[in-house]
Structure formats: C-alpha cells, structure tokens
Phi, psi and omega in degrees: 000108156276038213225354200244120172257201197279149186253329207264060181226011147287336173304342171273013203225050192305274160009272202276330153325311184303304202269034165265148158293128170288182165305053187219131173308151170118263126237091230279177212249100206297336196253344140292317205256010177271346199268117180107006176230134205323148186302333199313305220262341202275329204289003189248011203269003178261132165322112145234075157283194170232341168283102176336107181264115197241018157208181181305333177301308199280115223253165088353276178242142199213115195242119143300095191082139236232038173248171222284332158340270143032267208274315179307333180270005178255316184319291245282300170285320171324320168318307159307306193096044133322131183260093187257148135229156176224105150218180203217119175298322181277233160249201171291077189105024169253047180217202189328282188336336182240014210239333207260205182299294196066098205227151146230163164071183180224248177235006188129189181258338174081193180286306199247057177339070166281184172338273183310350182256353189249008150242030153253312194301307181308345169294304186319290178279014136290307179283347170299333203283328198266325176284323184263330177261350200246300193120032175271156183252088188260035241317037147351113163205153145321035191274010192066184189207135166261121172242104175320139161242131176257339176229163157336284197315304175322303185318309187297316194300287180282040166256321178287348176271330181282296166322322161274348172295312176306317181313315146278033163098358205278172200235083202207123159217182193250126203243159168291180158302304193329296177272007141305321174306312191293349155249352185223054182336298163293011157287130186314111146309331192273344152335170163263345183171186182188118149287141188265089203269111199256337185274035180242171176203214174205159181228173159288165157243348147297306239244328185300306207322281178304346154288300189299345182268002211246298215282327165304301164335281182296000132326315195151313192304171185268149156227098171240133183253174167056071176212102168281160158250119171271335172208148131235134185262170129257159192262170192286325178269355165124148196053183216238164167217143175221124200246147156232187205292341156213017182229149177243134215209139177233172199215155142281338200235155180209127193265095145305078212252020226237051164029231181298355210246013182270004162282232134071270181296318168323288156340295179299013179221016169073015181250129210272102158270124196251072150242169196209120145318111192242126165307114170242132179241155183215150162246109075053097168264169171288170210280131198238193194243165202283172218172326188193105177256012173238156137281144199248139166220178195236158151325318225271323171260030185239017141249355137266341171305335184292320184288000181167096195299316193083025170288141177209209194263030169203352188220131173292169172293197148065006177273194192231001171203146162201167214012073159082342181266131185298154181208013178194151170249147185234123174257153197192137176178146151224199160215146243250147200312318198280016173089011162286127168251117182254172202197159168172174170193355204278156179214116209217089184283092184261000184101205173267055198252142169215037171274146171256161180264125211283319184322296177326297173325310182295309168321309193278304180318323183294308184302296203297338180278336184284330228231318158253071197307356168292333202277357186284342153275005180263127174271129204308143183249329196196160192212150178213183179193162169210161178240152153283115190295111211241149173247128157358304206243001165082318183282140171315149172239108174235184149098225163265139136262110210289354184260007172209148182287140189021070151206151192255177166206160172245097174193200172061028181266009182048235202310306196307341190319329176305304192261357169269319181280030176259332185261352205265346179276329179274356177260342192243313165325327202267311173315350177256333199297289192271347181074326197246129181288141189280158181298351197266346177265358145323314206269327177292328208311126189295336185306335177290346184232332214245101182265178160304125181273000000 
C-alpha cells in the first residue's frame, strides 16, 4: 500500500472537523461554513438541484461513505449543482482514507493518458487545487519518491521500465546511490540504484480528507456522520431509500463510496461486488528532526509482482501474503510535517480482521532500514492497520452499475485510494453529471465484474 498513515492523528485535526456536520439531518449552515474560504469556493455555495425535496432526508444525489472518494464526489457535484448527501457510519476520514501513508501522484499524465495516468497526475492538480487556490492546509507538497533497487534482476528490470516508461512521455528516471544521496541523505548508499519518480508527493490524510468533505459542504452538500446504513430499498417510482440506525433518507441517484464494506452494501441492493478487503499496517518513530524527504519505496515487490502478481478466484493481486504466509515484502514510508518517520507495507486478505501483527511490523522495519538505514535505531513508538478495498481483477471499479437504475459505485482503488480518489470522485461526479462515460472509465466499468447476487 502506498498510502498508509496514522488514524490517531484525528485528534490534529479539530479545527476543521468541528466544522464537518455531525449527525443531524438536513442542510448546514451555509453562511458558517462559507467563512475564511476562497471566493473560488464561495461563489458554488448555492444549492441548483433538480431533484423535488419534500424533506431534508430527500436528496438528488446520496453517497454511502465519508473516505476520501466519497467526499471528492460529494465536493464535485456540489460544484455542479447537485443537491448531495453523504453520509459515513464513523466520522470523516476514519476508516483507510484516514489511516495511510498519504503517498501521492505517479509519473506524469504520459503521451497517451490512460485510467492510471489521470488519477494520479489528475489527483495530483486537485490537491494543488484544493491547497493553493481554495486554502485548505493538506500539508500537500511535490516531494518525489525514491524506490530502493536491492539486486541485478531488479536493476535490468527497472532499467527497461524507466526507458519505456520514459519513451511514452512519462517523468522517471534512474538514479546512482551518489545521486540519491544528494536528494535523499540518508539513503543507503550501498544499493545498487533507485528510481526517481519526481511527480509523486504527500498529503496529511486525515486532513486532506475533512477538506474535501468540508469543501463539499461550502459547495451545498449535506455531510452526516454517525450514520451505519442498515437497508436499502428501491423504490417503485424510481431511486432509493437508505434507512440508518436512525434516520431514513431517499435519493434519486445513489452513489457507492463505501471502500472496503462494497461487498457488504452490495447485498443490501441484491448485487455481488468483488472487492476484498485487504489488511494494510503501519508504523511509527517518536517524532525526530527532518531526516527524510522523499517518500521511500523498495523494488523487491513490484518486481515480483511483475513476474507473477499471485491472483487466483479468492485473491486480487499484488498482496504480500496469502493463506497467512508471507511470500513477498512490500515497502512504503515517508516522514511526517510533525516529525514522525513512518513506514509499512504489508497487504494480507484476512476477511474484516484489522488488527495489526507485531511480527509483520518487524518484516517491515527489517526492509524499511535496508533502504533508511537510521531507522534501525529508532524505536517504534506506535502501530496502527486498515483495510483496503482490493477489487478481484487488480482494476478500479468506477462508473454505473447497469443492473440498477441510477446507481454508481466509487471503488476498488486498492493500496492508492488516497491519491487516487480525488479524480476518480470527479470522474463519477462528472459521469453522473453528464450521463455519459469518458473514455477512460472504460478500463473501471463495474459492468465487467459486478453480477447479480
């Protein structure tokens, strides 16, 4: 996972939490949550929906979960003029979205842009978007990402992925240690190389999150937390009712944001969604003086995964372990504005078991030192885990689903979802918007996975 940070780092983020809506129906007080935010954003703050409202519950549009998708597809149509609710059973960024790395970006948009190149790079000029023109403090930066090579095979291998990568415009290159050093201090010198990926960076993720749902808000949207959804019905005349543990809410359009829990939800609309929850862990030093200035990553498991992913009919690709055994290590790490240097990798499809494994933890520290050899003295301060929505077939599930009248699903971004699901909620915003799919939600369509249950 590249993506996974601290979830108890909502306690930093008050300020703007206060102003997301708690658990009370109805539309927020428009003229609070307009305050100290860019005329850009103010001047979209009025409601034109189109759906008849014959109470606060009854919606346009109604998006089931408050990770960062979500909340960008709630932003997205407010903007439009939509008439949203969103809601999230916890609070706002507490589940993955608020749990990872907060790792961003790729290699650039390339010559020939596909799916992957337009949620990362297009994530990418969302968050310049939300931090520099609208003025949320997502501690958002460009910082590039160094990826350790530890063998030969590795080396030959990402000498030919950078050279073809480059060829079709992308923004990559291949560095000695010398010149890792020279951008990375503390990077092992005794490698053999590293590729330099300059268009990737970091965000806080707690903080990004509750911007986009806080950005929704002064947009128009509705935001209720402390909302479980227990049923959904359809209705006879068309669109939904999604009753929670106390409130009942009806929609025309019903939006599926709800990450790892789209198996789950699925059920309640009678439809079989193949994602699988995947265990993601993190780790923690006490808080240090800078030190680490990229995001970091290792080699060893995106070259084997090329030689052999390990998917089969019960497992998505890409984990690091299956049936309980480990069979690969996967790296991820930066370090954090308040001086924590964190690190993880493990990706483990256990069902909803989210506890994290202390063993596991260690695997990773043993990686994270090959590559920042200071952390083998720094001692772990704290550990945390999330799960991840892994779609069967390794691809985002985006767009309609064609086997129910108005409904979408956002999901199936796996490790990526942080730095992916700010463009991939403006692509299912825009696709609700427009009726009509961009060609790039071809490579998404749930229609290719998402059966009858």
């Amino acid at each position: 996972m590249t993506d996974h940070d601290n979830s108890s780092s909502n306690r930093n983020h008050s300020d703007l939490s206060a102003s997301v809506e708690k658990a009370s129906p109805g539309a927020p007080d428009r003229r609070r949550v307009l305050i100290g935010i860019g005329a850009l954003a103010a001047a979209s703050a009025a409601p034109r929906g189109v759906f008849a409202q014959s109470n606060a519950n009854d919606t346009d549009v109604l998006i089931i979960g408050g990770g960062i998708a979500g909340a960008s597809t709630a932003f997205h149509l407010a903007e439009q003029g939509r008439d949203v609710i969103l809601l999230e059973r916890g609070e706002i960024a507490s589940e993955a979205s608020g749990q990872n790395m907060g790792g961003l970006g790729g290699n650039g948009w390339g010559n020939n842009p596909d799916l992957l190149s337009y949620l990362t790079a297009g994530g990418v000029e969302i968050f310049k978007r939300m931090q520099i023109e609208l003025g949320y403090d997502m501690e958002f930066r460009l910082s590039g990402t160094l990826t350790a090579i530890h063998t030969d095979e590795q080396f030959e291998h990402f000498q030919d992925r950078v050279s073809s990568l480059r060829a079709q415009g992308y923004d990559l290159e291949l560095l000695t240690p010398r010149e890792a050093r020279a951008i990375e201090p503390e990077a092992n010198g005794e490698l053999l190389g590293y590729q330099y990926s300059t268009q990737r960076g970091q965000a806080d993720p707690v903080k990004s999150t509750r911007a986009f749902a806080h950005a929704a808000q002064v947009a128009g949207a509705t935001i209720n937390t402390g909302q479980n959804v227990t049923a959904i019905t359809a209705l006879s005349a068309g669109g939904y009712a999604v009753r929670t543990g106390s409130e009942e809410y009806r929609c025309q359009t019903l939006v599926l944001a709800t990450g790892a829990w789209c198996g789950p939800v699925g059920e309640m609309l009678g439809i079989k969604v193949p994602i699988v929850p995947v265990r993601g862990q993190m780790w923690a030093t006490e808080v240090q003086p800078p030190r680490v200035f990229n995001t970091i990553g290792s080699a060893e498991s995106s070259f084997s995964w090329s030689q052999n992913n390990g998917a089969d009919v019960s497992h998505p690709p890409n984990l690091t372990h299956k049936n309980r055994q480990r069979f690969i290590r996967h790296l991820y790490g930066r370090q954090r504005k308040n001086g924590e240097i964190i690190f993880g990798g493990d990706r483990e499809s256990l069902g909803y078991v989210s506890e994290p494994d202390r063993a596991g933890i260690e695997v990773n520290r043993g990686h994270a030192a090959e590559v920042i050899p200071l952390v083998a003295s720094l001692p772990i301060s704290r550990i945390w885990s999330g799960l991840m929505p892994f779609s069967l077939d390794g691809a985002p599930i985006i767009g309609k689903i064609s086997l129910r009248e108005n409904l979408f699903i956002v999901s199936g971004l796996a490790s990526s979802g942080f730095g992916r699901g700010p463009m991939a909620g403006k692509l299912t915003a825009d696709y609700i918007r427009t009726g009509h799919m961009t060609h790039v939600l071809a490579e998404s369509n749930p229609d290719r996975c998402i059966t009858e249950a």
